[in-house]
C-alpha positions, 0 to 999 in steps of 0.5 A: 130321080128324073125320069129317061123321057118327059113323058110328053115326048114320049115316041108313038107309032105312027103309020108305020114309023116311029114319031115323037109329039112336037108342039103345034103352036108357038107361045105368041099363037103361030102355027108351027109346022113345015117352012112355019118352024126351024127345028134343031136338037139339044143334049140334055144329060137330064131327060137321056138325050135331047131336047127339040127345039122348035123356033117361029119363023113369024116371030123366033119365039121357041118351045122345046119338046120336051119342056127344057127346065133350069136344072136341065144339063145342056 
């Protein structure tokens, strides 16, 4: 049995709004952030709801929080 949320991904309060963690870095070391970042979501029926995917506006390189793997259902 998989688990509802990556625990990676797991929401955190943050000055008084709810957040999830996002990657600070791309793979090939730019940093991701805002206008560094397009960020779009992406159902996934094994983690509960989505994943996020963060792409390089330097070198389109994306990483998903949490981690997408190969038996993901998108």
């Amino acid at each position: 049995m998989f688990p509802s949320v990556c625990e990676s991904a797991r929401p955190y309060l943050r000055v008084g709004i709810w957040t999830e963690p996002s990657p600070r870095f791309c793979p090939n070391g730019h940093r991701l952030g805002a206008g560094r970042a397009m960020v779009a979501a992406m159902p996934c029926r094994r983690v509960g709801g989505h994943h996020r995917a963060h792409t390089c506006l330097a070198c389109g390189a994306t990483t998903y929080s949490p981690p997408a793997h190969n038996d993901c259902e998108h």
